[in-house]
C-alpha positions as CSV (number, residue, x, y, z in Angstrom):
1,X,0.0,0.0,0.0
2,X,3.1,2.4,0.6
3,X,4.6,1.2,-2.5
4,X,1.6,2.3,-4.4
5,X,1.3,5.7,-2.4
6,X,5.2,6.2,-3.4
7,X,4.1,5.4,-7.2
8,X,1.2,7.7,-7.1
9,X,3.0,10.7,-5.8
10,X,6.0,10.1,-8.4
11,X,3.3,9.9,-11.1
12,X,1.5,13.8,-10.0
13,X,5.4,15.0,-10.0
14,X,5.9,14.2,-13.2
15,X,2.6,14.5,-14.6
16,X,3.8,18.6,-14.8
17,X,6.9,17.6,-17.0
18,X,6.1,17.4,-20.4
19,X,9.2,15.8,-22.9
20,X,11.2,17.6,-25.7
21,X,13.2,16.4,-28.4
22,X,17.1,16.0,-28.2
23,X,17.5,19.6,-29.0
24,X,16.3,22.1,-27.0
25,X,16.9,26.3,-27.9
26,X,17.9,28.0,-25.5
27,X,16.1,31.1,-24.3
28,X,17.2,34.2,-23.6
29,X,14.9,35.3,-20.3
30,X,14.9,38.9,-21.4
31,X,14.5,41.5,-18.1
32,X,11.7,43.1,-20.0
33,X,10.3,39.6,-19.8
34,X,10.9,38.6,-16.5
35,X,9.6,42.3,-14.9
36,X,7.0,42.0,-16.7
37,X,4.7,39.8,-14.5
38,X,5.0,41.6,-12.0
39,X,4.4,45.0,-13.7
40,X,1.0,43.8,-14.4
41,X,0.4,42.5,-11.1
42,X,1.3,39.6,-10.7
43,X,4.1,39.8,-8.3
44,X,7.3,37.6,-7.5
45,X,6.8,35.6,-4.1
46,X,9.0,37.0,-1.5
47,X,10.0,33.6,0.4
48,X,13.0,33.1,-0.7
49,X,12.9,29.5,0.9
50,X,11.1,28.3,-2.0
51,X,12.8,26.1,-4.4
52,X,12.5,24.6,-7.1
53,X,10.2,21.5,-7.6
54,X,12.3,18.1,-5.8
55,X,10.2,15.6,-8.3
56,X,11.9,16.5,-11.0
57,X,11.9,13.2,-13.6
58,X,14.7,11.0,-13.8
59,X,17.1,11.7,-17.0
60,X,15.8,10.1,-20.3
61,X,18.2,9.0,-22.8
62,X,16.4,10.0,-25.5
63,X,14.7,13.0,-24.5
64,X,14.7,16.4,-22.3
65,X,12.1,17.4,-19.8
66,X,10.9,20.7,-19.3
67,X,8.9,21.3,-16.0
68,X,6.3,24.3,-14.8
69,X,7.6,27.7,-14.5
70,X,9.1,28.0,-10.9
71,X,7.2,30.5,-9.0
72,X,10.2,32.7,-8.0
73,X,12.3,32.6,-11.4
74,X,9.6,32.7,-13.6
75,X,11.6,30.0,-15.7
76,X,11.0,26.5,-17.1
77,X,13.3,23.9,-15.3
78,X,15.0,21.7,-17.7
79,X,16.4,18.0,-17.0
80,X,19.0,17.3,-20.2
81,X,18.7,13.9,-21.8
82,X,22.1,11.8,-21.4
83,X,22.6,9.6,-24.3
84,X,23.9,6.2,-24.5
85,X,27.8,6.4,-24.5
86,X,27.9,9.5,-23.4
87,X,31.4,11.3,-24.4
88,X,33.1,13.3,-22.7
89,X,32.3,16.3,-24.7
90,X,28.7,15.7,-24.3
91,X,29.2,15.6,-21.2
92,X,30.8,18.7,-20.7
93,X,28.6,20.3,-22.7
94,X,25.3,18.9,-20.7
95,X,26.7,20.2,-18.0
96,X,27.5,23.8,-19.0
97,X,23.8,23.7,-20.1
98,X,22.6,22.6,-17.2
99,X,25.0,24.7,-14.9
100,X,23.4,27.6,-17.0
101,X,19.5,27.2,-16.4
102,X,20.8,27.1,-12.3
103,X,22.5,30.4,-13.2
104,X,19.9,32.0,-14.8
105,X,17.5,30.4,-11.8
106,X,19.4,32.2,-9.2
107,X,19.7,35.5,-10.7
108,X,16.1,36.2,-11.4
109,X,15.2,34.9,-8.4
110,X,17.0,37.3,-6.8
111,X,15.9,40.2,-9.1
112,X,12.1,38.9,-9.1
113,X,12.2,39.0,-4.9
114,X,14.1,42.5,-5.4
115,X,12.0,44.2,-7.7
116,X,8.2,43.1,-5.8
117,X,10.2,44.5,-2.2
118,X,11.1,47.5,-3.7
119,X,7.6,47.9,-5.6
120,X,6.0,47.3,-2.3
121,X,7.8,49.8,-0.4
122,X,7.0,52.0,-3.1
123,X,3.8,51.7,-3.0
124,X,3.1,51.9,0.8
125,X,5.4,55.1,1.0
126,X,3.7,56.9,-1.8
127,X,0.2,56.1,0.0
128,X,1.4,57.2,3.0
129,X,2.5,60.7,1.6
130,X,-1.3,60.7,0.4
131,X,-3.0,59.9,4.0
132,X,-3.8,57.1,2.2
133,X,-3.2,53.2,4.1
134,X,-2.9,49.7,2.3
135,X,-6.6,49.0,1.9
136,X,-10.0,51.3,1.5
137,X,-12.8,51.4,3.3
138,X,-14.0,48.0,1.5
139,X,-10.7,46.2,2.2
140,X,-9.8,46.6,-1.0
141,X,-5.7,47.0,-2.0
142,X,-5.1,50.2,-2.6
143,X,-2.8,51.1,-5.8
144,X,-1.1,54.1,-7.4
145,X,-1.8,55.1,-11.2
146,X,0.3,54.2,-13.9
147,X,2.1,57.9,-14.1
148,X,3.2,57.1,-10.6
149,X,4.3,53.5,-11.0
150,X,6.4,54.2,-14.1
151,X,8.5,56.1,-11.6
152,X,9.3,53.2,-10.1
153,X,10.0,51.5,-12.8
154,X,12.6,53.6,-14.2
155,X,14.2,54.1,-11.1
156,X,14.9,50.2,-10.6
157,X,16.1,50.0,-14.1
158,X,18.4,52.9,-13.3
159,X,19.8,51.5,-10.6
160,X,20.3,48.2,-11.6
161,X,21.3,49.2,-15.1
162,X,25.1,47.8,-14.4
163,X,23.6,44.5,-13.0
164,X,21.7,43.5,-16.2
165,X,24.4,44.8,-18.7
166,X,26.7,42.7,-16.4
167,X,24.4,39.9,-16.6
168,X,23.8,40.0,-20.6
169,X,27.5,40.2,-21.2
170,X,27.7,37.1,-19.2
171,X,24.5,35.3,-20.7
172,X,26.3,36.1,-24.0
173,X,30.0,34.3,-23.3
174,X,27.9,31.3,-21.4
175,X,25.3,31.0,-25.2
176,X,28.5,31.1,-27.4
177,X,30.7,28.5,-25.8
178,X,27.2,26.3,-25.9
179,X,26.9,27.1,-29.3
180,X,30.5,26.1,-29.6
181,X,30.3,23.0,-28.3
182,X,27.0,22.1,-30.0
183,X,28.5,22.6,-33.2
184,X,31.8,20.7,-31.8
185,X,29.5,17.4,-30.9
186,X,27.6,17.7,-34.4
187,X,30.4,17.4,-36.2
188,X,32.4,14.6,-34.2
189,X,28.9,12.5,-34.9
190,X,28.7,13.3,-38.2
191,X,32.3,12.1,-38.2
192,X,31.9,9.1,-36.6
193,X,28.4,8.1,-38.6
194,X,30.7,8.4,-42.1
195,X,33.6,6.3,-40.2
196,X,31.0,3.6,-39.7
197,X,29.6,3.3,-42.5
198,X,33.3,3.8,-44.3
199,X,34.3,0.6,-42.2
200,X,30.9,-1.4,-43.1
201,X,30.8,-1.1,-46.4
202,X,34.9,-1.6,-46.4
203,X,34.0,-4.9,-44.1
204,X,31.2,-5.9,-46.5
205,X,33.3,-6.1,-49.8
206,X,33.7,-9.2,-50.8
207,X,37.5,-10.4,-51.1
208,X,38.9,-10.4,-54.7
């Protein structure tokens, strides 16, 4: 009866995964993308003990996962395939992908939980400065207009102007040695596919 309770709970994990082909692109998670939630009111959490999902899938060998958007990073979590005879510069590359997607995870997590304090405080303090609280009379939230909240806005892109150049530049260096390597792996398979079938139809000659 465990055993099957165990089974079940796997099943719900995974039932949020949905499989890719071998090759998956690789997305640039713009800041205009990620703020964007949250400009339209959908704010990051702020408990930054949240992490991602633990039930990920296991690792196909044919396939990639791709799992819900986490709640805090507003990003898909990706499990790479690892293929059958894996070599070592598959491996390296799987790993600089997946070292990657927990890079990318951990910097807009932080900037998500940055931006909805700031916005927050923003908020409060401009309602203050208008007698106003958190709530009406109703118990409705109380909001400023959107002359007020583009303030904000450009103020935390201002300040954090040198953190996202920083973090392009960075995104950039991290896509092109992927790219690299992709290409690298294409080419030693397309290499080794002619060297086999070189050596069968050598093997399959009949002696003269």
């Amino acid at each position: 009866m465990a055993a099957r309770r165990a089974l079940t709970a796997a099943a719900a994990g995974r039932s949020t995964w949905r499989s890719l082909g071998p090759a998956v692109t690789l997305r640039v998670p713009l800041q205009r993308r990620r703020l964007s939630a949250a400009a339209a009111g959908r704010a990051a959490p702020t408990d930054t003990s949240a992490k991602r999902s633990t039930s990920r899938p296991a690792a196909s060998t044919t396939h990639d996962w791709i799992g819900p958007p986490n709640p805090l990073s507003n990003l898909r979590p990706i499990v790479y395939r690892v293929p059958e005879n894996e070599s070592e510069l598959e491996a390296r590359l799987r790993h600089l992908r997946q070292e990657t997607e927990d890079w990318n995870h951990d910097f807009w997590t932080n900037q998500n939980i940055t931006f909805s304090k700031e916005k927050e405080t923003f908020i409060i303090s401009h309602l203050k400065a208008k007698g106003l609280t958190g709530r009406d009379e109703s118990g409705r939230r109380q909001s400023l207009n959107s002359e007020e909240m583009s303030m904000f806005y450009k103020s935390f892109l201002d300040k954090n102007r040198i953190r996202h150049a920083n973090y392009n530049k960075q995104w950039y260096r991290r896509n092109f040695t992927i790219t690299f390597l992709m290409a690298r792996v294409a080419l030693n398979s397309m290499w080794r596919t002619l060297s086999e079938r070189h050596s069968s139809k050598k093997n399959s000659t009949p002696p003269t």
